[in-house]
C-alpha positions in Angstrom: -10.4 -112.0 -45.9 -8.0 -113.4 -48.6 -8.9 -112.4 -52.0 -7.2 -114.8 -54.8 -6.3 -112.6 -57.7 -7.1 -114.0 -61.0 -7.9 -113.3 -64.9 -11.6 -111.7 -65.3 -13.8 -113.2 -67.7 -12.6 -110.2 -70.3 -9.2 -111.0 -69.9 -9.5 -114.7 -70.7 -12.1 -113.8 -73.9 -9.3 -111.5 -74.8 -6.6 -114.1 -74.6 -8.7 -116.5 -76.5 -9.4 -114.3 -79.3 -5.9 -113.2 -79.8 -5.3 -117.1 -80.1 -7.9 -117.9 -82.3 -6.9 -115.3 -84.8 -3.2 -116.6 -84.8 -4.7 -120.1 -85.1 -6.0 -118.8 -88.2 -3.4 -117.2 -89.3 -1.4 -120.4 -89.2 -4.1 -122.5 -90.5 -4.3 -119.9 -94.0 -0.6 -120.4 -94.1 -0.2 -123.9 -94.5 -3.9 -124.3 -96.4 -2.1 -121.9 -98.9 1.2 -124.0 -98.8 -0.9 -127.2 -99.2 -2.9 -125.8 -102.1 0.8 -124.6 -103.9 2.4 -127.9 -103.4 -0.1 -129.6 -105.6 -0.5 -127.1 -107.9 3.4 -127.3 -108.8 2.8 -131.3 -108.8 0.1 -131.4 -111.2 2.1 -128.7 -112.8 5.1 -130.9 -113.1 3.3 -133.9 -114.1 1.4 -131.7 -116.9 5.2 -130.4 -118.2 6.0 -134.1 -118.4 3.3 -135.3 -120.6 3.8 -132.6 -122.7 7.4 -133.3 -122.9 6.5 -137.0 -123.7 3.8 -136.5 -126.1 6.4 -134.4 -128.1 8.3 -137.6 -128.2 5.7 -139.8 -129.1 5.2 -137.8 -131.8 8.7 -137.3 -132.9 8.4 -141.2 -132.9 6.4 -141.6 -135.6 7.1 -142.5 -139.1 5.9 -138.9 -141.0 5.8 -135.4 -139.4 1.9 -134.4 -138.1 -0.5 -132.9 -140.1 -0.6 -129.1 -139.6 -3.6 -128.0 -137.6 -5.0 -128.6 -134.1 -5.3 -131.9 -132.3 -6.8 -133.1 -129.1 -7.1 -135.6 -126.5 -7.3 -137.3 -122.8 -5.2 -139.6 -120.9 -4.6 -141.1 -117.7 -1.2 -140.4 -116.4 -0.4 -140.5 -112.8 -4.2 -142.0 -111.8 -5.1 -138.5 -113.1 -7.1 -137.6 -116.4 -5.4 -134.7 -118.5 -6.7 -133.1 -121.4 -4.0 -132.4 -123.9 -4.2 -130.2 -127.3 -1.7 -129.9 -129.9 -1.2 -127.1 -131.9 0.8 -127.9 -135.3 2.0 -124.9 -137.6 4.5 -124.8 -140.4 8.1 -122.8 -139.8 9.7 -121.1 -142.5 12.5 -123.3 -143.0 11.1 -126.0 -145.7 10.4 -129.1 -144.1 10.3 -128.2 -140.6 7.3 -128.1 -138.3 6.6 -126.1 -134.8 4.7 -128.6 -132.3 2.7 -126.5 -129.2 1.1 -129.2 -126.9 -0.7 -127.5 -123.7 -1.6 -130.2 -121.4 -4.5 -129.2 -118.2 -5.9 -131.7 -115.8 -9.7 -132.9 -117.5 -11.8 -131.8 -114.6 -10.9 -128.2 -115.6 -12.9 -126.5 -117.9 -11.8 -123.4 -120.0 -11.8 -122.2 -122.7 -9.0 -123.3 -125.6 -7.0 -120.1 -124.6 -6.9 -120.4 -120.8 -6.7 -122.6 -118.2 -3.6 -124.6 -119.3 -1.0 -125.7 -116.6 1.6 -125.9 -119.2 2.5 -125.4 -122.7 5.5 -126.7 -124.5 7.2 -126.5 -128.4 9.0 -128.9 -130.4 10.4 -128.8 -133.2 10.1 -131.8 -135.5 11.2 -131.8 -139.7 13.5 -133.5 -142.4 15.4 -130.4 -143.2 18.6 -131.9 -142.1 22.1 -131.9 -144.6 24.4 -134.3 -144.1 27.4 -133.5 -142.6 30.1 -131.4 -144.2 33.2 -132.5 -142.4 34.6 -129.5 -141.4 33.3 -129.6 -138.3 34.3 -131.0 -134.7 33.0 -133.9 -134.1 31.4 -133.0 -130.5 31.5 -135.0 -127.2 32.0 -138.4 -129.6 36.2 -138.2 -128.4 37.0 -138.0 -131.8 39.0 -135.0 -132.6 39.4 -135.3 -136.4 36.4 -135.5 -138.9 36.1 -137.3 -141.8 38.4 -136.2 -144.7 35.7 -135.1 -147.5 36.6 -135.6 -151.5 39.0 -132.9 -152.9 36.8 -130.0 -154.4 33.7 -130.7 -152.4 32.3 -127.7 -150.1 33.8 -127.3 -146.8 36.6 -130.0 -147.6 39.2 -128.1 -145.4 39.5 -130.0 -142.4 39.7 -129.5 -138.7 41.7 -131.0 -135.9 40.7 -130.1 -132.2 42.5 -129.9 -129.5 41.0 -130.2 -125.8 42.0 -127.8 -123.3 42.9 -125.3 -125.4 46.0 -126.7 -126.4 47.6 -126.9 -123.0 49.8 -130.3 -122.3 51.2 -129.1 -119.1 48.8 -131.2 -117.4 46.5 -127.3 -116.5 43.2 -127.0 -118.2 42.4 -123.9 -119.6 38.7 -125.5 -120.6 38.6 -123.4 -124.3 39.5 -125.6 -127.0 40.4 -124.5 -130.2 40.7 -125.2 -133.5 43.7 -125.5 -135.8 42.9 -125.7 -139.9 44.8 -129.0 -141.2 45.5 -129.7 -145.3 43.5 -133.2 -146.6 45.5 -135.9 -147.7 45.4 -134.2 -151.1 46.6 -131.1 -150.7 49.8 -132.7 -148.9 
């Protein structure tokens, strides 16, 4: 009689089960890969109304009120929750923005659960400028002569590429003092 050799019924449930636990191995995996992806998207998207709320507020015509705002709003056919947190620096008329933005369907506490939180800086505490200073990335090497006696009236010139004409570029520039027209 010819026998047919084949896989017993313990060898195939053996088989199987080896399978099924690589299936599921495979199936975590890209469950957990799914799960990150949209976490770093609403993540991003949470960065970016935070960045543009900062602007929004930077936009207006006076500086925030110090204390702690709050609201919603639909970005990205999503409802955030946003909360800004404004507190006075210690430079004089200068204020410290903190904005933490969350999707709305999370709830937690006003500590926790925020996907993001951002600071800006917003204030008049600006002087004008002095003139001794390069004028960067507008071209313009030379600033503005200033009146005779005023603070910082000795000028600058700069040269690109660290002075080097030979057509190399060294990349440092530097800075040479120059007299004003009055002390010529």
């Amino acid at each position: 009689m010819n026998y047919r050799r084949g896989f017993t019924l313990i060898e195939v449930l053996v088989a199987l089960a080896i399978v099924a636990i690589g299936m599921a191995a495979v199936l975590s995996a890209l469950t957990s890969s799914a799960s990150t992806v949209l976490y770093m998207r609403d993540k991003t998207l949470a960065q970016w109304i935070a960045l543009n709320h900062i602007a929004e507020q930077r936009l207006q015509a006076q500086m925030p009120q110090t204390g702690n705002t709050e609201g919603d709003i639909d970005y990205a056919g999503q409802k955030w929750h946003w909360r800004q947190e404004t507190v006075a620096t210690a430079v004089q008329g200068m204020i410290r923005m903190d904005v933490m933005v969350r999707p709305a369907d999370i709830k937690a506490d006003n500590d926790k659960g925020w996907y993001v939180t951002l600071s800006g800086i917003m204030g008049d505490a600006v002087s004008k400028p002095r003139g001794d200073m390069p004028l960067w990335g507008t071209g313009n090497t030379t600033p503005t002569p200033q009146q005779p006696g005023t603070p910082g009236a000795g000028n600058t010139t700069t040269t690109p590429n660290g002075g080097n004409t030979g057509g190399g570029s060294t990349g440092n520039p530097t800075t040479t003092p120059t007299r004003s027209l009055s002390e010529q």
